[in-house]
LOFI-483341 format. One line per 2 residues: number of its first residue (from 1); their letters; for each residue x, y, z of N, C-alpha, C. Coordinates in steps of 0.1 Angstrom, whole numbers, plus 5000, padded with zeros to 4 digits. Atoms other than C-alpha are relative to their C-alpha. Layout:
REM residues N
NUM> a> X/Y/Z/X/Y/Z/X/Y/Z ~ ...;
REM end
This chain:
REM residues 136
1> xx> 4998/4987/5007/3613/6479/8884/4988/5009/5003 ~ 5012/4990/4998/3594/6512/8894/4990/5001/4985;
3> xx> 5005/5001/5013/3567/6523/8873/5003/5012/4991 ~ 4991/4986/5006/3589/6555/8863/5010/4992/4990;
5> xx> 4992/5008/5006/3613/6529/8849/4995/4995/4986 ~ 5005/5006/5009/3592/6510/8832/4992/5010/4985;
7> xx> 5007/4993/5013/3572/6542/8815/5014/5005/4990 ~ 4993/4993/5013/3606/6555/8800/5014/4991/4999;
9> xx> 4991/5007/5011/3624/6525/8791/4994/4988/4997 ~ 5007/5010/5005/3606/6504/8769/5003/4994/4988;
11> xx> 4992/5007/5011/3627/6482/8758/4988/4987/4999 ~ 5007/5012/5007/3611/6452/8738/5006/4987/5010;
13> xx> 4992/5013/4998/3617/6417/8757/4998/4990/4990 ~ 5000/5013/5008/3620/6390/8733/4993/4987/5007;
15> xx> 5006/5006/4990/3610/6370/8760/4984/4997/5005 ~ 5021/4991/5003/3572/6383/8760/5003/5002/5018;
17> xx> 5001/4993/4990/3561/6399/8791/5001/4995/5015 ~ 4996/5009/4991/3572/6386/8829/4984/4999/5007;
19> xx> 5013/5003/4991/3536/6388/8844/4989/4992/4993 ~ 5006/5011/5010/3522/6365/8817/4987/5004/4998;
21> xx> 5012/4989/5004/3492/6395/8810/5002/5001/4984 ~ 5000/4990/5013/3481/6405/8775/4995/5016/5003;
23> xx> 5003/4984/5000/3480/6446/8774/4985/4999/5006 ~ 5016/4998/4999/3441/6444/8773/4996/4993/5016;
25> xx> 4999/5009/4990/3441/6422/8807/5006/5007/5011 ~ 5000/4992/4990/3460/6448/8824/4994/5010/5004;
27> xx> 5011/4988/4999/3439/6475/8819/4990/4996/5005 ~ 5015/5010/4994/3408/6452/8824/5000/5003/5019;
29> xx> 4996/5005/4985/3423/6444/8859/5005/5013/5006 ~ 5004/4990/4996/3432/6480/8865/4988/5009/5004;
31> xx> 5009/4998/5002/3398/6489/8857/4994/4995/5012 ~ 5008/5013/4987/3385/6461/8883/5003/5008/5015;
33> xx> 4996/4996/4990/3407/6474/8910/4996/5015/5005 ~ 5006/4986/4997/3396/6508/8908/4984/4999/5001;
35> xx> 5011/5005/4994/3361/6496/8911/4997/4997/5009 ~ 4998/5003/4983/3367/6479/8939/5005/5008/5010;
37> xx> 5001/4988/4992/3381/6508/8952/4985/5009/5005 ~ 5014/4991/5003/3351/6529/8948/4987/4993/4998;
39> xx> 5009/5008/4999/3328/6501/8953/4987/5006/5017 ~ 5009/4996/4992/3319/6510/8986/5003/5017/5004;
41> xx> 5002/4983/4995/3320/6553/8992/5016/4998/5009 ~ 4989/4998/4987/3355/6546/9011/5007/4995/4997;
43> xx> 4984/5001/5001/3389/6553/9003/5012/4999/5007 ~ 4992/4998/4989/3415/6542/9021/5016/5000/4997;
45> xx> 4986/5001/5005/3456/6544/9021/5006/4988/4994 ~ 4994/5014/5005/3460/6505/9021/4994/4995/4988;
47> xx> 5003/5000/5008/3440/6504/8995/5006/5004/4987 ~ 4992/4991/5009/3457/6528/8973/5012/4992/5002;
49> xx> 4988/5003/5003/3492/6509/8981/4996/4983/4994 ~ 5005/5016/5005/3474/6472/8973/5000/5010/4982;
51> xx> 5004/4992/5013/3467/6498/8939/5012/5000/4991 ~ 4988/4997/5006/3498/6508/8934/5013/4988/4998;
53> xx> 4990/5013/5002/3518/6472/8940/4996/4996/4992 ~ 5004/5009/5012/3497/6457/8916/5004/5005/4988;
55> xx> 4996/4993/5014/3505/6480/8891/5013/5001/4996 ~ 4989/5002/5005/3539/6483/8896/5005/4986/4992;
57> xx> 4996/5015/5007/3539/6445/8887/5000/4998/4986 ~ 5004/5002/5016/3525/6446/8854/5014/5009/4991;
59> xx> 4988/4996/5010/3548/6449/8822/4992/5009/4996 ~ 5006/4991/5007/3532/6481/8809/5002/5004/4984;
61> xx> 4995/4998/5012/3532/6480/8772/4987/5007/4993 ~ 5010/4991/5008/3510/6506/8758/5006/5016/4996;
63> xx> 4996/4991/5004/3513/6536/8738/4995/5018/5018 ~ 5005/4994/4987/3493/6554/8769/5008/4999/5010;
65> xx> 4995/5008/4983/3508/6562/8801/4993/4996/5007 ~ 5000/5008/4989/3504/6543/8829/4990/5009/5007;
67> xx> 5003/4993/4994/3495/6573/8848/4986/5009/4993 ~ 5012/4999/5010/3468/6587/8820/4991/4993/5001;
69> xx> 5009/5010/4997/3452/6555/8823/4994/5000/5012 ~ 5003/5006/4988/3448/6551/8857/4991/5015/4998;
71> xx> 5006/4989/5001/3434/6588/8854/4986/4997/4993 ~ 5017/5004/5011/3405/6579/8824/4994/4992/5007;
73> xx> 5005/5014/4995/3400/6544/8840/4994/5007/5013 ~ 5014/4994/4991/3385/6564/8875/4991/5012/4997;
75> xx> 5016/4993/5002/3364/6589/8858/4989/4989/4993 ~ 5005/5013/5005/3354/6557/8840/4989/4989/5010;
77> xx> 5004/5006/4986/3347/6540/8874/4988/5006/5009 ~ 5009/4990/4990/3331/6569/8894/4985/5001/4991;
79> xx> 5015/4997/5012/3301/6571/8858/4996/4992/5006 ~ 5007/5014/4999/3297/6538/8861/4993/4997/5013;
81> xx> 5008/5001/4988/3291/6535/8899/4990/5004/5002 ~ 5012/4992/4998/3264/6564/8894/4989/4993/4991;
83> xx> 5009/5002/5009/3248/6546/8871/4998/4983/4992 ~ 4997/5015/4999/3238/6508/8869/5002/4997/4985;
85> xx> 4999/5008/5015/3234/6502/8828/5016/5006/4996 ~ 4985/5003/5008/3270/6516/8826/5008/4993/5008;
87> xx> 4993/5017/4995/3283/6492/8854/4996/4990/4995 ~ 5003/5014/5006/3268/6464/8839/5008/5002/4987;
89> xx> 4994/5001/5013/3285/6475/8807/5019/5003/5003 ~ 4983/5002/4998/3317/6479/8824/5004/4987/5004;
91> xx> 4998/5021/4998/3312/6442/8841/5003/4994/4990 ~ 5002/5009/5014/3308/6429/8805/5014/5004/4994;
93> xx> 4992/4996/5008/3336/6449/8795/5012/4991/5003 ~ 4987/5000/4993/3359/6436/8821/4999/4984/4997;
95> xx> 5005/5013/5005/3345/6396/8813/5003/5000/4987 ~ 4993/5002/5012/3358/6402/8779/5014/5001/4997;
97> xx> 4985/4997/5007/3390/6417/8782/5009/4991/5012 ~ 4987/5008/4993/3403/6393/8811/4994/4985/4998;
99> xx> 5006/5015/5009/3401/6360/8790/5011/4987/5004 ~ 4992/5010/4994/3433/6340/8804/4998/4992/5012;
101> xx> 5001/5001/4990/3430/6319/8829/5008/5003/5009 ~ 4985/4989/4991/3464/6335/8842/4991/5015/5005;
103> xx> 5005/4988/4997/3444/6366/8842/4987/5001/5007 ~ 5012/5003/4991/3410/6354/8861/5005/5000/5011;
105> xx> 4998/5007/4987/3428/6340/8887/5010/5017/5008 ~ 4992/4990/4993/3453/6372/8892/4988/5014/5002;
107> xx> 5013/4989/4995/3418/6399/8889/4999/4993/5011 ~ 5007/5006/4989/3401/6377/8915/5010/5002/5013;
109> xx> 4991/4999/4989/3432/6374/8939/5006/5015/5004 ~ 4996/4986/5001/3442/6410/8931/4988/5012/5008;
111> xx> 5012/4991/4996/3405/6422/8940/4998/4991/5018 ~ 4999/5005/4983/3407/6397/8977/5007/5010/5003;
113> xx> 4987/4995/4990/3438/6413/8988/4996/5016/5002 ~ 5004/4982/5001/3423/6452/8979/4990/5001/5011;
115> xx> 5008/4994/4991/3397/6444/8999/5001/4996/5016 ~ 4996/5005/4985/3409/6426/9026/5011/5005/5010;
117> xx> 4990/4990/4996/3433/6454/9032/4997/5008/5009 ~ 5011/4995/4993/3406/6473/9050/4992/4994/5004;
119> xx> 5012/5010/4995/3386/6449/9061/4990/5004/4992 ~ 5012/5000/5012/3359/6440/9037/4985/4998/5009;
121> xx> 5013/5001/4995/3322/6456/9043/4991/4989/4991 ~ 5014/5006/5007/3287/6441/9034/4997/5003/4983;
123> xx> 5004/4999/5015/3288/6458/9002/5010/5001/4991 ~ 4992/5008/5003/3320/6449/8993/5002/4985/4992;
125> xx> 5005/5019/4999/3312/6413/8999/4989/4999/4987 ~ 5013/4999/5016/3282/6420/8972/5010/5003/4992;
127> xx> 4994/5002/5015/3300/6433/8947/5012/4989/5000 ~ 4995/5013/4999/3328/6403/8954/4998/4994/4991;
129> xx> 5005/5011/5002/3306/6380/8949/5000/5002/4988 ~ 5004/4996/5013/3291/6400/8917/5012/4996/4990;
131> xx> 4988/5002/5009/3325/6399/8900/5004/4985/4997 ~ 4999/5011/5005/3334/6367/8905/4991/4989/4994;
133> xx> 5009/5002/5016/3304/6354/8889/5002/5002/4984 ~ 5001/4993/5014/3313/6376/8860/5013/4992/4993;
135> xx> 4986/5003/4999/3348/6362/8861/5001/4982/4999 ~ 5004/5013/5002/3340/6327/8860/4994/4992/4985;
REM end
């Protein structure tokens, strides 16, 4: 299902959600990926489509759109980069809100594949590492 689909038909599944995320977990992990975007000064197209497949994945259940979010979540991203005590408090943030081990293992695998889309630089590889630390 696109993510046009998903924002304007949100029907309830009784079933709970197919990507086995809580709400807070996909934002988290949105959050991550746009970090990792903008980790190293260079944006690139495969990057942006690794962006956008991951997102279409997720059940989106929030009163926010999808598209809103993703909007707040990189001015959110771009502070933080400029400024290390609010990346550290976005790290902390993102270490709380992805608590599953379903949800560790899909940030971590979600943040390889973004970067290994472009071939991953030196400072890349640092923040990487950094995360999965955090994430552990």
């Amino acid at each position: 299902m696109n993510i046009l689909a998903k924002i304007f038909n949100r029907v309830s599944d009784p079933s709970g959600p197919s990507d086995g995320l809580q709400q807070q977990e996909r934002e988290a992990i949105i959050d991550l990926l746009l970090l990792c975007m903008y980790a190293d000064n260079h944006l690139s197209l495969a990057e942006s489509k690794v962006l956008t497949d991951k997102i279409e994945a997720f059940d989106w259940d929030s009163p926010t759109y999808i598209d809103i979010y993703i909007s707040d979540s990189t001015a959110k991203v771009r502070r933080a980069l400029a400024d290390s005590k609010l990346e550290e408090d976005l790290l902390h943030s993102l270490r709380e809100r992805i608590v599953s081990d379903h949800a560790k293992h899909k940030a971590k695998t979600s943040m390889y594949t973004l970067f290994y889309s472009d071939g991953e630089d030196e400072k890349e590889r640092q923040f990487r590492h950094k995360v999965t630390q955090i994430l552990n």
